[in-house]
Chimera marker file (.cmm) of the C-alpha trace (Angstrom):
<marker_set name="trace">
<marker id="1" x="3.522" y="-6.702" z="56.367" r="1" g="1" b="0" radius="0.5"/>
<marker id="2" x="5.180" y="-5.808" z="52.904" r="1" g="1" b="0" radius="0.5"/>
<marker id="3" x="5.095" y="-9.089" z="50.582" r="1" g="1" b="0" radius="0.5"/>
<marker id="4" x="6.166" y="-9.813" z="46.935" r="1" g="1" b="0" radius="0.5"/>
<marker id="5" x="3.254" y="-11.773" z="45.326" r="1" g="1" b="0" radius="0.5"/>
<marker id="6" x="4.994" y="-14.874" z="43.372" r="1" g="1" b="0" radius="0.5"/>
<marker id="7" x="1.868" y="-15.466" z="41.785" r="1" g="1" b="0" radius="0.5"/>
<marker id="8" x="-1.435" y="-13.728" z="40.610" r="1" g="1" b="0" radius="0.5"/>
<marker id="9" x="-3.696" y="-13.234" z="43.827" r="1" g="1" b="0" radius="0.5"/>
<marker id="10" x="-7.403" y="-12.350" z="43.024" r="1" g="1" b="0" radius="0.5"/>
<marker id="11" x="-7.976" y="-9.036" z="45.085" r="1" g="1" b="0" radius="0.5"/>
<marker id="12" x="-4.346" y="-8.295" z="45.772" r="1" g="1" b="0" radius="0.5"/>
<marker id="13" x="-2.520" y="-7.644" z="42.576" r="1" g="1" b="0" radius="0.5"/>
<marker id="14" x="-0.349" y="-9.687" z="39.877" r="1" g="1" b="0" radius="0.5"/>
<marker id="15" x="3.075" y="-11.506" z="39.993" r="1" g="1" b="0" radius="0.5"/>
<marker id="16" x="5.521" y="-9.043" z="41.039" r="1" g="1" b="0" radius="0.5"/>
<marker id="17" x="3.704" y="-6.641" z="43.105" r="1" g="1" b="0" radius="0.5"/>
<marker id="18" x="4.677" y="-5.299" z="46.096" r="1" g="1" b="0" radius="0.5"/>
<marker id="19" x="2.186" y="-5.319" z="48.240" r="1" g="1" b="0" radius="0.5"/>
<marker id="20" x="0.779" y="-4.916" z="52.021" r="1" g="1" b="0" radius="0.5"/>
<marker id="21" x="-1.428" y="-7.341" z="53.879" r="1" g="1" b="0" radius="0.5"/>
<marker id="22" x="-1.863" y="-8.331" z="57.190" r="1" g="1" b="0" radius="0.5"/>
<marker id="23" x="0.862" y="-10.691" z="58.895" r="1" g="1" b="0" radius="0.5"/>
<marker id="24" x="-1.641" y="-13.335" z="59.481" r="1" g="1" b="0" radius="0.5"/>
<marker id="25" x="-2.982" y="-13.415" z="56.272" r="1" g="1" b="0" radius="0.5"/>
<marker id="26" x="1.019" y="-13.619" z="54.927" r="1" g="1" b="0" radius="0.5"/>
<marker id="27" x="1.578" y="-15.917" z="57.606" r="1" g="1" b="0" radius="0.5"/>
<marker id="28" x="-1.474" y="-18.010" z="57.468" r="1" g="1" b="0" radius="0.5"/>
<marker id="29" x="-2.227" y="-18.145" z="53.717" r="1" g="1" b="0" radius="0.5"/>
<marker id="30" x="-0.237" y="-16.642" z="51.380" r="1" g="1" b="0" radius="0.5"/>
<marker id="31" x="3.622" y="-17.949" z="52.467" r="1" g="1" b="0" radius="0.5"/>
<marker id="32" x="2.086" y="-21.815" z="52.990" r="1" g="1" b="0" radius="0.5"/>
<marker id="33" x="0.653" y="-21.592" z="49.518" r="1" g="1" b="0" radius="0.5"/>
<marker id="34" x="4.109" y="-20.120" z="48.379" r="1" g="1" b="0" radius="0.5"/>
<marker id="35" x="1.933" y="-16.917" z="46.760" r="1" g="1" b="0" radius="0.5"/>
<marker id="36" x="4.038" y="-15.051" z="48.284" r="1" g="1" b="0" radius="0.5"/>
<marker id="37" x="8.162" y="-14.026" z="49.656" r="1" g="1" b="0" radius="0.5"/>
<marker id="38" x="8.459" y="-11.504" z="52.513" r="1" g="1" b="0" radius="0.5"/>
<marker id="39" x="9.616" y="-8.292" z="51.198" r="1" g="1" b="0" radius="0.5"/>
<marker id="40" x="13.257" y="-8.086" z="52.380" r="1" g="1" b="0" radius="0.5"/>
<marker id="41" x="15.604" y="-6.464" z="50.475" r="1" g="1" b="0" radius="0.5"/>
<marker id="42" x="17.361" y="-9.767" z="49.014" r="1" g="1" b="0" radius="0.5"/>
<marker id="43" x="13.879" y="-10.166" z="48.102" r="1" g="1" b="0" radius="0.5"/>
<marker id="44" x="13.341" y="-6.425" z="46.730" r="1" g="1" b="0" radius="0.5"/>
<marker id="45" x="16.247" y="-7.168" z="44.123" r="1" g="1" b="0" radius="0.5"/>
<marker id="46" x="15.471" y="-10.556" z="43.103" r="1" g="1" b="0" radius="0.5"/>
<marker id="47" x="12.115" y="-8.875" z="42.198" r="1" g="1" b="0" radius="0.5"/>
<marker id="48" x="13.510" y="-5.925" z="40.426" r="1" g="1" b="0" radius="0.5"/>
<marker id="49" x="16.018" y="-7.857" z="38.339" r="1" g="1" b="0" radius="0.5"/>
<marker id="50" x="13.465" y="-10.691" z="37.536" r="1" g="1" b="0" radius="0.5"/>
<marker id="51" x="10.902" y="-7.629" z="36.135" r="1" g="1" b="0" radius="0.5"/>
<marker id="52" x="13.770" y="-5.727" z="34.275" r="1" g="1" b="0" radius="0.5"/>
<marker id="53" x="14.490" y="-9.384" z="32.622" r="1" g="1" b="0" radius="0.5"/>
<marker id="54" x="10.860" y="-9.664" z="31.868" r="1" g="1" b="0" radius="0.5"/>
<marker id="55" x="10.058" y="-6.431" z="30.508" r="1" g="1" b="0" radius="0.5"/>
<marker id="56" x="13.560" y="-7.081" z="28.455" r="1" g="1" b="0" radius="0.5"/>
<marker id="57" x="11.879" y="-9.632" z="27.117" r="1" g="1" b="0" radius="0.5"/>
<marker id="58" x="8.683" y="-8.853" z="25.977" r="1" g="1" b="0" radius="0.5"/>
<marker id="59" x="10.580" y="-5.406" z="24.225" r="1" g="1" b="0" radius="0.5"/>
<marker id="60" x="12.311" y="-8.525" z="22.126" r="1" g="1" b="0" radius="0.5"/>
<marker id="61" x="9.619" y="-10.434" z="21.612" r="1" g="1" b="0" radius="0.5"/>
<marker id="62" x="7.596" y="-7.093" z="20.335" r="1" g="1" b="0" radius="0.5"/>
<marker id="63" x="10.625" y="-6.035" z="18.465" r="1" g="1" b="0" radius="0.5"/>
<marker id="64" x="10.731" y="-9.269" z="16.930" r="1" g="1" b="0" radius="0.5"/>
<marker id="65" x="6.835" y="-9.288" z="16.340" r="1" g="1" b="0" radius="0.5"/>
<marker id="66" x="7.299" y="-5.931" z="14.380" r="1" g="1" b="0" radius="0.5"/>
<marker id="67" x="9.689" y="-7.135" z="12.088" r="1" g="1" b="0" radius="0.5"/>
<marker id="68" x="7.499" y="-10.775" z="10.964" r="1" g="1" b="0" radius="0.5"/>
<marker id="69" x="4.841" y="-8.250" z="10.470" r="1" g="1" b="0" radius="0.5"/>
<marker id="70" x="7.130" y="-6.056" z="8.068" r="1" g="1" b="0" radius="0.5"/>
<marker id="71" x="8.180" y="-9.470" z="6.048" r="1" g="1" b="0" radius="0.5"/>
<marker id="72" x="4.108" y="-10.829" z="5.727" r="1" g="1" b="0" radius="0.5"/>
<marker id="73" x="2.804" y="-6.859" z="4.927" r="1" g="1" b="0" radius="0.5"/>
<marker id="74" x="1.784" y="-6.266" z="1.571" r="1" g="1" b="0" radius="0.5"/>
<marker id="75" x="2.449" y="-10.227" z="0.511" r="1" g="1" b="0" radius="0.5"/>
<marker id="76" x="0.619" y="-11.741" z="-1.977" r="1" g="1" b="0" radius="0.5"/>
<marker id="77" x="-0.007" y="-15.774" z="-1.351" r="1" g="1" b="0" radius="0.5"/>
<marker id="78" x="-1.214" y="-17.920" z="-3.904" r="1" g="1" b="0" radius="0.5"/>
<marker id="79" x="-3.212" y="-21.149" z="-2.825" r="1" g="1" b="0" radius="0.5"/>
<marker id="80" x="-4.100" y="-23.724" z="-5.524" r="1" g="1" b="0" radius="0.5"/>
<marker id="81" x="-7.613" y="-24.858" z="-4.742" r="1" g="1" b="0" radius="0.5"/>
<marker id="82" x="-10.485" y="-27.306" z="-6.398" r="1" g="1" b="0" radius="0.5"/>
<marker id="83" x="-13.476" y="-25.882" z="-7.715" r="1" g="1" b="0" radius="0.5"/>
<marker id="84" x="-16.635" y="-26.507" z="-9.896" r="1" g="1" b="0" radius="0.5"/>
<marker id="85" x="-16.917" y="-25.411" z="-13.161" r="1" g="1" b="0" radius="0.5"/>
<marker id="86" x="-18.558" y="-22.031" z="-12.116" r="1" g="1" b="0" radius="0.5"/>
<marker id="87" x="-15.440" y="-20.799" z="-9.896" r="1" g="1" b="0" radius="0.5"/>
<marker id="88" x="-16.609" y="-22.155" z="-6.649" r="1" g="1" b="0" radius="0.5"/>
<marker id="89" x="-14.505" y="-23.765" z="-4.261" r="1" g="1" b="0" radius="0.5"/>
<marker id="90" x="-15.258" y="-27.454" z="-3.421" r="1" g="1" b="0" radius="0.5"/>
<marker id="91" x="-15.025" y="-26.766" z="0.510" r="1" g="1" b="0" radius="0.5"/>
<marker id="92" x="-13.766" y="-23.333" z="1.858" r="1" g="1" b="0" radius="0.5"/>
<marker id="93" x="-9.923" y="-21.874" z="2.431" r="1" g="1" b="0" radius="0.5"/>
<marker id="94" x="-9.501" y="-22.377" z="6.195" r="1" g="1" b="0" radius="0.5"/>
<marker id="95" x="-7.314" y="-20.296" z="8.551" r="1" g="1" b="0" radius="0.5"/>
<marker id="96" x="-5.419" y="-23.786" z="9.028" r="1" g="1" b="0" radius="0.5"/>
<marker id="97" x="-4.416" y="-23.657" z="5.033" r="1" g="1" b="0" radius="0.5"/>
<marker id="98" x="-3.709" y="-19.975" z="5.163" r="1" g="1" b="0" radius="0.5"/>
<marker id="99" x="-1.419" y="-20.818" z="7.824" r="1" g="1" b="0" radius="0.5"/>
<marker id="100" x="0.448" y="-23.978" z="6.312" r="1" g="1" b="0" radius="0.5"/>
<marker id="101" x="0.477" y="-21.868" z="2.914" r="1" g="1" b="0" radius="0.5"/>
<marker id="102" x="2.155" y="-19.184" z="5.124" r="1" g="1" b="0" radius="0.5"/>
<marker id="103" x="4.585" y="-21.237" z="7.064" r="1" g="1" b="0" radius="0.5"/>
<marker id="104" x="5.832" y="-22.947" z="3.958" r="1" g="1" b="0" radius="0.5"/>
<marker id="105" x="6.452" y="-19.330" z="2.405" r="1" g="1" b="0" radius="0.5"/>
<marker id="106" x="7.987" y="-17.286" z="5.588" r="1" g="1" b="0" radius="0.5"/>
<marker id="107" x="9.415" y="-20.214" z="7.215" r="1" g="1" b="0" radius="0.5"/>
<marker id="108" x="7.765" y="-18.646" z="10.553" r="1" g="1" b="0" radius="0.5"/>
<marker id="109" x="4.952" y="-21.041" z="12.415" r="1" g="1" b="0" radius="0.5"/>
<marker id="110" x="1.704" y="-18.628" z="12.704" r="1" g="1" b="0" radius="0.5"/>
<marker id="111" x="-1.097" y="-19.848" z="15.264" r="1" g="1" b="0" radius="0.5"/>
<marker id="112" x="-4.283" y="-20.408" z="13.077" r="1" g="1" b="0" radius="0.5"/>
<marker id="113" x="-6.260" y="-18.802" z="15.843" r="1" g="1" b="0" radius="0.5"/>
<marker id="114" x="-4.407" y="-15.587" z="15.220" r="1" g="1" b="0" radius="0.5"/>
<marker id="115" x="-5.256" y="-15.570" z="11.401" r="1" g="1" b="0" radius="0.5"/>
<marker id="116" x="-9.008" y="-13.526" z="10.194" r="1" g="1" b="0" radius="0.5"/>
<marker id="117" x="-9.960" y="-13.938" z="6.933" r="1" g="1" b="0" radius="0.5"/>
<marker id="118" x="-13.217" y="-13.605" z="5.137" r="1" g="1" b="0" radius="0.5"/>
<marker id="119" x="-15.410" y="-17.027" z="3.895" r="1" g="1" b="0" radius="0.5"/>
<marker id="120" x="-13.315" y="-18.308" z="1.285" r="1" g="1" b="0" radius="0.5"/>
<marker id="121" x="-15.332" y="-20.069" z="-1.005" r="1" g="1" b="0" radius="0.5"/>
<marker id="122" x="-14.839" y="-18.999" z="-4.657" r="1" g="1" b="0" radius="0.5"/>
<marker id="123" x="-11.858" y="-18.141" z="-6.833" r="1" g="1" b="0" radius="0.5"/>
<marker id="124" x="-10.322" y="-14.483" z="-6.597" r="1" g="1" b="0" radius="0.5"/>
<marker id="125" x="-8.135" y="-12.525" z="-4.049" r="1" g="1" b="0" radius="0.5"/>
<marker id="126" x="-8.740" y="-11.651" z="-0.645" r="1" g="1" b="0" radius="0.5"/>
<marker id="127" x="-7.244" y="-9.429" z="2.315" r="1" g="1" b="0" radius="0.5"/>
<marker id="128" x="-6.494" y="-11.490" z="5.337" r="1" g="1" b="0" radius="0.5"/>
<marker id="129" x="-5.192" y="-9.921" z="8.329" r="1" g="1" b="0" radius="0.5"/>
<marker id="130" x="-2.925" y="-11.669" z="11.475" r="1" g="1" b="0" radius="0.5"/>
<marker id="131" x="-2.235" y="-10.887" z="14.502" r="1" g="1" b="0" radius="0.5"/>
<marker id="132" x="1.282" y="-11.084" z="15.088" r="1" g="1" b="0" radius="0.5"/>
<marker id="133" x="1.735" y="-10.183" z="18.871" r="1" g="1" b="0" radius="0.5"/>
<marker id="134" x="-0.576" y="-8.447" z="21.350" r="1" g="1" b="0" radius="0.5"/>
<marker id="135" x="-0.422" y="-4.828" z="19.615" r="1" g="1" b="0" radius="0.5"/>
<marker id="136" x="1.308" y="-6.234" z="16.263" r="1" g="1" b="0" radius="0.5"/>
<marker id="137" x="-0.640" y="-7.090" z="13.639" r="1" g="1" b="0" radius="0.5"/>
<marker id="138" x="-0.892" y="-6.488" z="9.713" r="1" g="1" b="0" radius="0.5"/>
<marker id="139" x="-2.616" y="-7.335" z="6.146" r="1" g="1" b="0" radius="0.5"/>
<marker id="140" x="-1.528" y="-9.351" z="3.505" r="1" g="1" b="0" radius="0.5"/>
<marker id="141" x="-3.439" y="-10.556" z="0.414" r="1" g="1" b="0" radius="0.5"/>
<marker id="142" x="-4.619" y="-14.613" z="-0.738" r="1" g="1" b="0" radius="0.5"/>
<marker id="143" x="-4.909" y="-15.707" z="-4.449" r="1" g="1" b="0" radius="0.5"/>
<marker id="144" x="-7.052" y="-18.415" z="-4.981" r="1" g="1" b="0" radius="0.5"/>
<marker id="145" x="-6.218" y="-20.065" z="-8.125" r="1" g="1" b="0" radius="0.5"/>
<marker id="146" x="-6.891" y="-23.571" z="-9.729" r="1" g="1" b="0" radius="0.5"/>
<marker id="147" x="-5.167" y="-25.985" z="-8.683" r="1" g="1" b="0" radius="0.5"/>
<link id1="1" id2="2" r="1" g="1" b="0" radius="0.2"/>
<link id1="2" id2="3" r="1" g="1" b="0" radius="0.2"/>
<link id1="3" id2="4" r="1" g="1" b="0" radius="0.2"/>
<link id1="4" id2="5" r="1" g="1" b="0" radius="0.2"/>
<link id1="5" id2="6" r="1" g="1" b="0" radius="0.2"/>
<link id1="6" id2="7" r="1" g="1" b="0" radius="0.2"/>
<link id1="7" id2="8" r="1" g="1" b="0" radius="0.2"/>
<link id1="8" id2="9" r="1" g="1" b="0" radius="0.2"/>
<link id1="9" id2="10" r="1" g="1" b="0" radius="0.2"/>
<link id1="10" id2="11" r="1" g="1" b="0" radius="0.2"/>
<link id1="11" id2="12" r="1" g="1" b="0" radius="0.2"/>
<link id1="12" id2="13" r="1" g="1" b="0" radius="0.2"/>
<link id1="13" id2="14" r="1" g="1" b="0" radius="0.2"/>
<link id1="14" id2="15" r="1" g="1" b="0" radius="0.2"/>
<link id1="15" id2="16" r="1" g="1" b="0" radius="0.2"/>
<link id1="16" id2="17" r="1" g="1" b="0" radius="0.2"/>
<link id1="17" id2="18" r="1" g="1" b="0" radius="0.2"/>
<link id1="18" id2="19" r="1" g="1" b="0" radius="0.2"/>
<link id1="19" id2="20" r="1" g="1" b="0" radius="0.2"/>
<link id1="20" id2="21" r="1" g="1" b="0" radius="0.2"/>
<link id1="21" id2="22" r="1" g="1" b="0" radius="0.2"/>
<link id1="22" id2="23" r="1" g="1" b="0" radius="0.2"/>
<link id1="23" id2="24" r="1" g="1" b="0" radius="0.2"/>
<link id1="24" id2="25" r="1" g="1" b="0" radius="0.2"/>
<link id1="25" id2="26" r="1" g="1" b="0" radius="0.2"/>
<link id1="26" id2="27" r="1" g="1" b="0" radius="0.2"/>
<link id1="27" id2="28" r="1" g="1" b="0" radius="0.2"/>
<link id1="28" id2="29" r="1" g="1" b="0" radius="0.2"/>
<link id1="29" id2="30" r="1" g="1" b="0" radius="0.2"/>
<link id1="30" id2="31" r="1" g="1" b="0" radius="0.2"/>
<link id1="31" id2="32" r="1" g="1" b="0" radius="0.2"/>
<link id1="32" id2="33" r="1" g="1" b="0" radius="0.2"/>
<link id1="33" id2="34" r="1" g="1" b="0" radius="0.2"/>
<link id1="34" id2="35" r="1" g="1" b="0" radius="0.2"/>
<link id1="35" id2="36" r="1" g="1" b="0" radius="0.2"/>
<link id1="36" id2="37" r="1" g="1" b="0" radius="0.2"/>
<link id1="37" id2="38" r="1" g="1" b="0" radius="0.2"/>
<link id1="38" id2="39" r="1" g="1" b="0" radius="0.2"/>
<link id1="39" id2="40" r="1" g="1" b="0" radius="0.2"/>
<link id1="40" id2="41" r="1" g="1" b="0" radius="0.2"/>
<link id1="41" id2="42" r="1" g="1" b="0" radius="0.2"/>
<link id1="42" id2="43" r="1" g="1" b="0" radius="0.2"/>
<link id1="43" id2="44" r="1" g="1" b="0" radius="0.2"/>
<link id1="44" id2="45" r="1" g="1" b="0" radius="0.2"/>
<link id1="45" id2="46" r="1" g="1" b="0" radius="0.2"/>
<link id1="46" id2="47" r="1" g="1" b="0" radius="0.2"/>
<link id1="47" id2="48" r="1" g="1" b="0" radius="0.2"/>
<link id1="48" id2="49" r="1" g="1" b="0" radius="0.2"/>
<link id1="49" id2="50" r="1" g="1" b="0" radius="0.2"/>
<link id1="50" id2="51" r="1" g="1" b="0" radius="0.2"/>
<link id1="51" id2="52" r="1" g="1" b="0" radius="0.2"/>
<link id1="52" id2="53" r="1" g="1" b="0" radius="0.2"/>
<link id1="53" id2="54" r="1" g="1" b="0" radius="0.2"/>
<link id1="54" id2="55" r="1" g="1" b="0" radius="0.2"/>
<link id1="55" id2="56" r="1" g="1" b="0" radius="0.2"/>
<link id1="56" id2="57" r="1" g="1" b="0" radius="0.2"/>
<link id1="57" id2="58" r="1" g="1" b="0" radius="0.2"/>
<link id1="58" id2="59" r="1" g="1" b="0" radius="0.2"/>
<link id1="59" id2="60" r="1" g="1" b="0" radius="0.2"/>
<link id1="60" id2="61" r="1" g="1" b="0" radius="0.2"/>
<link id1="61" id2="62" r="1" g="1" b="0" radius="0.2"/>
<link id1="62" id2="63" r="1" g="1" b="0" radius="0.2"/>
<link id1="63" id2="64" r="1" g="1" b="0" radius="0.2"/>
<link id1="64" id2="65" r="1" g="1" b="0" radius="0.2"/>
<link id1="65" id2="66" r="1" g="1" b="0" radius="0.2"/>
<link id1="66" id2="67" r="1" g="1" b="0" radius="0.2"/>
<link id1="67" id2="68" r="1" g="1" b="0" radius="0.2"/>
<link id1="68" id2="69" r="1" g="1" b="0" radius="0.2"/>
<link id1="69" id2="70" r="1" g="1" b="0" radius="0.2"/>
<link id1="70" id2="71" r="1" g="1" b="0" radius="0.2"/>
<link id1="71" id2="72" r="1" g="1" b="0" radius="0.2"/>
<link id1="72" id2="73" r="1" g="1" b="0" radius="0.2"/>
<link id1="73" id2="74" r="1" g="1" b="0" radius="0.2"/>
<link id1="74" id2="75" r="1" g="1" b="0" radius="0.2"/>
<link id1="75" id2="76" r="1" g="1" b="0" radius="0.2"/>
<link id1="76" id2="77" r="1" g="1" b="0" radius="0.2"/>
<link id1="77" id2="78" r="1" g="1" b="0" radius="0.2"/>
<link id1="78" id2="79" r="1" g="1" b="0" radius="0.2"/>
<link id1="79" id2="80" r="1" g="1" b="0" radius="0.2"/>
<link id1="80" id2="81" r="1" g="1" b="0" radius="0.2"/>
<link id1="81" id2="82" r="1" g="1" b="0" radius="0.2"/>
<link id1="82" id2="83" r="1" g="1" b="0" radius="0.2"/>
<link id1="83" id2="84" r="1" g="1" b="0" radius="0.2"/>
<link id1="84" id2="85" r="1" g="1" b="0" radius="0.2"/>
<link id1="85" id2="86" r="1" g="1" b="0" radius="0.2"/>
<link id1="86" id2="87" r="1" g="1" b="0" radius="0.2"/>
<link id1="87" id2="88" r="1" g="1" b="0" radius="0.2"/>
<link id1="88" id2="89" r="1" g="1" b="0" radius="0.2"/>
<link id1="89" id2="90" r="1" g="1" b="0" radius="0.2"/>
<link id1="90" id2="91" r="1" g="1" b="0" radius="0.2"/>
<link id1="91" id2="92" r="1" g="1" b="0" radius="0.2"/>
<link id1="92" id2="93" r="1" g="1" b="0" radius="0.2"/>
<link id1="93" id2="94" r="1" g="1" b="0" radius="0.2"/>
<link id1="94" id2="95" r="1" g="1" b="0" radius="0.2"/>
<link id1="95" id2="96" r="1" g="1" b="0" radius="0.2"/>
<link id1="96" id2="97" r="1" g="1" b="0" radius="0.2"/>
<link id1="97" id2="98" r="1" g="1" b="0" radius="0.2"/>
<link id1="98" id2="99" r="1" g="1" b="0" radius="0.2"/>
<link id1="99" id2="100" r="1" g="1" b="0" radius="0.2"/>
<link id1="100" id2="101" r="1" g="1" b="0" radius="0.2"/>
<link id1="101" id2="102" r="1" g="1" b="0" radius="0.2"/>
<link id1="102" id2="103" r="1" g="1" b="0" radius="0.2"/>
<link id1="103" id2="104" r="1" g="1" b="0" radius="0.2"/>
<link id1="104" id2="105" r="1" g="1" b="0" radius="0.2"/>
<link id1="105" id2="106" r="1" g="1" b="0" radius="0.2"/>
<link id1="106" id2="107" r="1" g="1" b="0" radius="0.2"/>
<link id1="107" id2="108" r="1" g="1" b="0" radius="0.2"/>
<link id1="108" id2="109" r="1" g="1" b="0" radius="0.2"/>
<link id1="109" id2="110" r="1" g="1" b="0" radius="0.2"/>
<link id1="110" id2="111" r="1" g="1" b="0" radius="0.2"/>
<link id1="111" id2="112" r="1" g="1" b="0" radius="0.2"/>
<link id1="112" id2="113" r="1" g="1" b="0" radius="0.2"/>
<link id1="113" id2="114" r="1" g="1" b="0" radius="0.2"/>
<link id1="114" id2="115" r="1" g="1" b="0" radius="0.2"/>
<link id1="115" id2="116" r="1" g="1" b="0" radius="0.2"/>
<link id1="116" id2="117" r="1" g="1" b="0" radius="0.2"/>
<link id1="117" id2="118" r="1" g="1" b="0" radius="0.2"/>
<link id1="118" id2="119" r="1" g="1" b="0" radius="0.2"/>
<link id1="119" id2="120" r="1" g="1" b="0" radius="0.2"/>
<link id1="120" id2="121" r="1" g="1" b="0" radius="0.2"/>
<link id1="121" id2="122" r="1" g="1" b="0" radius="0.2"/>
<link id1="122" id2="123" r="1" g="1" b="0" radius="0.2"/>
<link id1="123" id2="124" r="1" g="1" b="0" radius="0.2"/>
<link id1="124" id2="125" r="1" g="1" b="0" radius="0.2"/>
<link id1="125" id2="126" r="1" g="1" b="0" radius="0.2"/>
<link id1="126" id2="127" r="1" g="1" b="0" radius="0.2"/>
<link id1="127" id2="128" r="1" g="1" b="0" radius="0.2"/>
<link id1="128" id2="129" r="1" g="1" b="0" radius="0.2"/>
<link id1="129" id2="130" r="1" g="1" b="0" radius="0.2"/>
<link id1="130" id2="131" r="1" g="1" b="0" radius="0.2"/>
<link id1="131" id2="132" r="1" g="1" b="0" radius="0.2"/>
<link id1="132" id2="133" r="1" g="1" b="0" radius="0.2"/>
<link id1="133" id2="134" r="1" g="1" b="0" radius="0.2"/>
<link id1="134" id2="135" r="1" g="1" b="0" radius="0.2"/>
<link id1="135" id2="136" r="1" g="1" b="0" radius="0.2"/>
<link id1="136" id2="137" r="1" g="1" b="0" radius="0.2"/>
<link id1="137" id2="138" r="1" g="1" b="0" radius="0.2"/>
<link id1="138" id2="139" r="1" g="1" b="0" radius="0.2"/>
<link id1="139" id2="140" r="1" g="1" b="0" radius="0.2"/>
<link id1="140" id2="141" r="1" g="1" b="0" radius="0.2"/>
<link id1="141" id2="142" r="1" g="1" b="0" radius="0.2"/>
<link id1="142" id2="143" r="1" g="1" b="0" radius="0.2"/>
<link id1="143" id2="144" r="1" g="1" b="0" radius="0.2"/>
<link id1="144" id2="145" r="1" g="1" b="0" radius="0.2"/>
<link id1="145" id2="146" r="1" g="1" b="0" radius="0.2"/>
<link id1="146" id2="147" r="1" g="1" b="0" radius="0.2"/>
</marker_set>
């Protein structure tokens, strides 16, 4: 029996698929659980319009991705930051801060998570690179000054 998976099934395939299994294991299994639809061609087009709206989606999210990326490349961001006498930091420039500090200057809400930088710890300039979207991601550069 053909069936369109409604949900990720381990050993079968992803949401979306088209795929054949047994009827009792449709029957018995995957249709109770709501896994999966029967494959009719209602179904068929309901399927194909819900992936053409997804892929549209992710091409706009990408697209959207790619242009953030072009707006933080090549930036410079100053952070004002405490320090000893001798130029080191008291603490360390976390990806949090380099996020706020971004935020504040884009306007656009970056995920600390997505954010590597090197141990910040003394005054000077770094290169910090984030990863804007799966297969998006670019460099910028941190200036930590007195502050």
């Amino acid at each position: 029996m053909k069936v369109i998976l409604t949900e990720d099934v381990k050993g079968k395939g992803k949401t979306g698929d088209i795929v054949n299994v047994s009827d009792g294991y449709a029957r018995n299994f995957l249709f109770p659980k709501k896994l999966a639809k029967q494959a009719t061609a209602q179904n068929l087009n309901a399927a194909t319009i819900a992936h053409a709206a997804e892929k549209h989606r992710k091409d706009v999210e990408k697209q959207d991705a790619k242009e953030l990326a072009e707006r933080i490349s090549g930036m410079t961001l100053t952070i004002p930051a405490k320090h000893g006498g001798n130029g080191k930091l008291f603490g360390a420039i976390t990806a949090k801060e380099i996020a706020a500090a971004l935020e504040e200057k884009i306007g656009v809400a970056i995920d600390k998570k997505k954010i590597s930088a090197p141990n910040i710890k003394e005054l000077g300039e770094y290169d910090v690179s984030v990863k804007v979207y799966a297969e998006v991601s670019t460099a910028f550069k941190i200036e930590v000054v007195d502050g």
